[in-house]
C-alpha positions in Angstrom: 0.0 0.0 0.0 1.6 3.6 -0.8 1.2 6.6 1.1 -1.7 7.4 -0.8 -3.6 4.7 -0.5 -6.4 5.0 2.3 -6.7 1.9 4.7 -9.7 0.7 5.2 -10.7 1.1 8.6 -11.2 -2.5 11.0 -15.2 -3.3 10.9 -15.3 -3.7 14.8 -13.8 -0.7 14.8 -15.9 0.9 12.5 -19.1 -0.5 14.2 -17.8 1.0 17.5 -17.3 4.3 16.0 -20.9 4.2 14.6 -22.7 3.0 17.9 -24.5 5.3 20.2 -26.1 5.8 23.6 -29.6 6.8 23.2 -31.1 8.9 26.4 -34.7 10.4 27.1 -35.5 12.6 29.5 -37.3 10.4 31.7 -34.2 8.0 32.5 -34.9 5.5 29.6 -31.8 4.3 27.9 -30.9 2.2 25.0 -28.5 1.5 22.1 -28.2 2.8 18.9 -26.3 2.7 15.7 -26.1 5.0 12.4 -25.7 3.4 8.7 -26.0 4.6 5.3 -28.8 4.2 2.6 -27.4 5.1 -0.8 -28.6 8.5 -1.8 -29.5 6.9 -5.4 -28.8 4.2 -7.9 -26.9 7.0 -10.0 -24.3 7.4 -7.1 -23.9 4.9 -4.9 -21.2 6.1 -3.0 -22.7 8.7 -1.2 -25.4 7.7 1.7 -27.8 9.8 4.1 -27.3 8.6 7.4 -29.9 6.1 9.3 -30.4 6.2 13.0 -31.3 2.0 13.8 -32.5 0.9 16.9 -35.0 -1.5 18.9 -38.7 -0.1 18.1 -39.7 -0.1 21.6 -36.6 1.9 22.4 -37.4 5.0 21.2 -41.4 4.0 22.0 -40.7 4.4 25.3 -38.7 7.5 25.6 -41.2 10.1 26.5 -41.4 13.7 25.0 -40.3 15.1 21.4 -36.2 15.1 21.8 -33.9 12.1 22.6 -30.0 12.3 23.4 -27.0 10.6 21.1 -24.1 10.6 23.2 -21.7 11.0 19.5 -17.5 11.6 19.8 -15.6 14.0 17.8 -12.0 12.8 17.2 -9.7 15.5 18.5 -6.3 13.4 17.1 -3.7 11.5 19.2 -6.4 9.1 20.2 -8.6 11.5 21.9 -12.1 11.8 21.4 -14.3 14.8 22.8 -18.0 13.4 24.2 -20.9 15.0 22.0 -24.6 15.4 23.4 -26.3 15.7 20.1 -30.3 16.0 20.6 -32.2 14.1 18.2 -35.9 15.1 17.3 -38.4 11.8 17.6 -41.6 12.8 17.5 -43.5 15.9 15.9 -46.2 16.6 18.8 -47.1 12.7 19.4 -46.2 11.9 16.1 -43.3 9.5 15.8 -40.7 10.8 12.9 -39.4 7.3 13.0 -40.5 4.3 10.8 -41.1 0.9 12.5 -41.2 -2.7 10.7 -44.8 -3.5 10.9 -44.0 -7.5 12.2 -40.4 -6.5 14.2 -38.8 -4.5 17.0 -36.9 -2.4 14.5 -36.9 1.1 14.0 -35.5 3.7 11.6 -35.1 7.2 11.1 -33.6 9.8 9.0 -30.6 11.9 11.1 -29.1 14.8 10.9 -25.9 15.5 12.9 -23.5 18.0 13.2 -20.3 18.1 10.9 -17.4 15.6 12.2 -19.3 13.1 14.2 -20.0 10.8 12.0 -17.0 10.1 9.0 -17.7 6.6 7.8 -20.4 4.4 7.9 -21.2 0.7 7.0 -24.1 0.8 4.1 -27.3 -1.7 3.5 -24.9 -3.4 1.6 -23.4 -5.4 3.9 -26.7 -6.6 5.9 -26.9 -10.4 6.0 -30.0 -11.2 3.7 -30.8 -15.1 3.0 -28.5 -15.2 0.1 -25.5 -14.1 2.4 -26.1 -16.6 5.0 -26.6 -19.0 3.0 -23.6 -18.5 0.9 -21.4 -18.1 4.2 -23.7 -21.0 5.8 -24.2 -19.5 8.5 -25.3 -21.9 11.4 -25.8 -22.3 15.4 -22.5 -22.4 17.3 -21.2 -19.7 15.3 -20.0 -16.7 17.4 -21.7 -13.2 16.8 -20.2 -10.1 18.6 -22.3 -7.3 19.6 -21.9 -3.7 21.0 -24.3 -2.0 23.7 -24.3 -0.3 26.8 -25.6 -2.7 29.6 -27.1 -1.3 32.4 -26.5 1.9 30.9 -22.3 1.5 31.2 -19.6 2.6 29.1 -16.3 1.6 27.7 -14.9 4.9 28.6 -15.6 8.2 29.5 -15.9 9.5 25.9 -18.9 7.4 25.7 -17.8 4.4 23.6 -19.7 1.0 23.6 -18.9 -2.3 25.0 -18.2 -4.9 22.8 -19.2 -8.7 24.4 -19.6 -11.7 22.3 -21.9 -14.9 22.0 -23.4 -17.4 20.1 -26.1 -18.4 17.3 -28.2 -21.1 19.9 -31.5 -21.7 17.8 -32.1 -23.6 14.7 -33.7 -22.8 12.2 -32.5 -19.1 11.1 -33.9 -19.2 7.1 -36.3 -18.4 6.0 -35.3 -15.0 7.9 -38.8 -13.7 6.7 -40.4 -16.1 8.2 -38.5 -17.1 11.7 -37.7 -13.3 12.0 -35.3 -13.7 14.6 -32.4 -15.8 16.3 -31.5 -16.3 19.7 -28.4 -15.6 21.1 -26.4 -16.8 23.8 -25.7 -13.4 25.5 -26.7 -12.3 29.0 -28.9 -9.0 27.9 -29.1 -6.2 30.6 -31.3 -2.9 30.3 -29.3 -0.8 27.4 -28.6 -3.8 25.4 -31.8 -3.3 23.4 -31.2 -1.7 19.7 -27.4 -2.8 19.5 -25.8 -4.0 16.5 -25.3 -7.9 16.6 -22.2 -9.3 13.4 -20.0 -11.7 12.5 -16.5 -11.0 11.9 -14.3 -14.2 10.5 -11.0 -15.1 8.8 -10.6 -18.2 6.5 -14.5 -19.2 6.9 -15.3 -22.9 6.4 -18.0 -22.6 4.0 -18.6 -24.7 0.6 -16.7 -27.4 1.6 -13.6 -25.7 2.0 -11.2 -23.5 4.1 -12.1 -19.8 2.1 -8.8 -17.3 3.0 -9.5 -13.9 3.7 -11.7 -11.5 6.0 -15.3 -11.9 6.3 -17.7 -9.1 8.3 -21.4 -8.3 8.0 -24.1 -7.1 9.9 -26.4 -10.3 11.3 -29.1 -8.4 13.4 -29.8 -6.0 16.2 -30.6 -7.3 20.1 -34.6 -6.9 20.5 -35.2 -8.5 24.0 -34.4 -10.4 26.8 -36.2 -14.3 26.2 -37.9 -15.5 29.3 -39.2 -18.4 30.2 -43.0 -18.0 31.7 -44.1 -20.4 33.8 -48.3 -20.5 35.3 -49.1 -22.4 38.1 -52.6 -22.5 39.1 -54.5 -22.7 42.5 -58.2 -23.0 43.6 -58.5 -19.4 43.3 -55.7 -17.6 41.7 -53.1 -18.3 39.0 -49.6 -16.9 39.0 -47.1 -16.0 36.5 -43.2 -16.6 37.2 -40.8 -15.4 34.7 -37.3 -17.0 34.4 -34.5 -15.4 32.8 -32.6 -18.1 30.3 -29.7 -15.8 29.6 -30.4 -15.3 26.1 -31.3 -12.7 23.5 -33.3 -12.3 20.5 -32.1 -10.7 17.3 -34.0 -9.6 14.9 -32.1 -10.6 11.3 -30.8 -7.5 9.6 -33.0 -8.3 6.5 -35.9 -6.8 8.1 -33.1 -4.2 9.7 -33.2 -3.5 5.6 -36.5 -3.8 5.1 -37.7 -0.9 7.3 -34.7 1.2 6.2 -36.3 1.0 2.9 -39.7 2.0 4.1 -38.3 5.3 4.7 -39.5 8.0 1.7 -36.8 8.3 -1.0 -34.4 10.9 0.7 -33.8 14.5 -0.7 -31.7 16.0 1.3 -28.2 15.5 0.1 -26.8 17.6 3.0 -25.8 14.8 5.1 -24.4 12.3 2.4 -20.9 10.8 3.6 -18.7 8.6 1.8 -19.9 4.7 2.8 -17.3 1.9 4.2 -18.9 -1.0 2.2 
């Protein structure tokens, strides 16, 4: 590579940089994390910028505004903390778009100038085709970035990155099984963060594939519980047991409400996508 020649930047790294604490003003908390819809067909290489996160995130933050806790790189590895407030709802009305049959909501964003550099585009969500051409399959290890109980990785407000793995069977048709679960202890915080797979010589087609594989498998929902009724002469209960898993919604319905979004128009906000 010569001097001139820009490195592509690491995809956990990447994801990290894109990944977001999500406040309202009544103490509710999640995660979030901004991507890139191509502007248009005719120039694929710019993007407006997607806010993604858990439906009932953003359902239950209260009041018109949320918070983004963003980062502005300063250089020498120092990165100034951001409170960037996001507009959700217009009166009651809820600016965001939400996949009629999954815990998945998008939204345009608008941010202010050097938060946001590079993003990952639709491009590398993991439809059918992609799982099935990298096959996919339970055991494999997903990593995922959040903020559990609400901590963080530092105090410029970068996410922690945990690992776990695919525990369910089947995962396709993804239209139809809609989500996976994951073996991942979710905490309050957790919900609406980006769930991959990162890889290096993949076993897939019968053979030992060399090279770097990375794509986006899903985004944590919820917390699956097992609920257990025991009934009496006069009453029934309800006991809920937590089975320290998660559910992840698959990234092609991630897609799918991306693209329910109206055709964007404002080219403001376009960056230059890390495919």
């Amino acid at each position: 590579m010569t001097s001139q020649e820009k490195q592509e930047p690491e995809f956990n790294t990447l994801l990290i940089q894109s990944t977001f604490r999500i406040d309202g003003p009544d103490g509710k908390f999640g995660t979030a994390f901004i991507v890139g819809r191509p502007f248009s067909s005719d120039d694929p290489k710019k993007v407006s910028l997607v806010m993604v996160t858990a439906a009932h995130v953003l359902e239950e933050i209260q009041g018109e505004f949320a918070v983004l806790s963003m980062r502005r790189k300063l250089g020498s590895g120092r990165w100034d903390r951001q409170a960037v407030s996001i507009k959700i709802r217009e009166a009651s009305r809820p600016l965001w778009t939400r996949h009629p049959d999954a815990d998945v909501a998008a939204m345009y964003i608008t941010v202010p100038d050097g938060l946001i550099e590079t993003v990952i585009t639709t491009d590398v969500f993991a439809d059918d085709q992609i799982l099935t051409r990298f096959e996919v399959h339970p055991g494999d290890e997903l990593l995922c970035l959040g903020y559990p109980l609400g901590a963080e990785a530092n105090p410029a407000g970068f996410p922690i990155l945990r690992s776990g793995k695919i525990s369910s069977f089947p995962i396709l048709p993804t239209r139809e099984t809609k989500s996976l679960l994951y073996d991942f202890r979710i905490f309050p915080g957790n919900s609406g963060g980006p769930v991959y797979l990162v890889g290096e010589n993949r076993i897939y087609g019968g053979s030992t594939n060399i090279g770097k594989v990375h794509f986006l498998v899903g985004l944590i929902s919820k917390e699956k519980l097992l609920v257990q009724e025991t009934s009496q002469l006069y009453e029934k209960r309800q006991q809920m047991y937590s089975l320290g898993l998660a559910e992840v919604i698959h990234a092609s319905l991630i897609k799918e409400t991306i693209y329910l979004l109206p055709q964007p128009t404002d080219t403001s906000q376009t960056k230059q996508p890390q495919l």
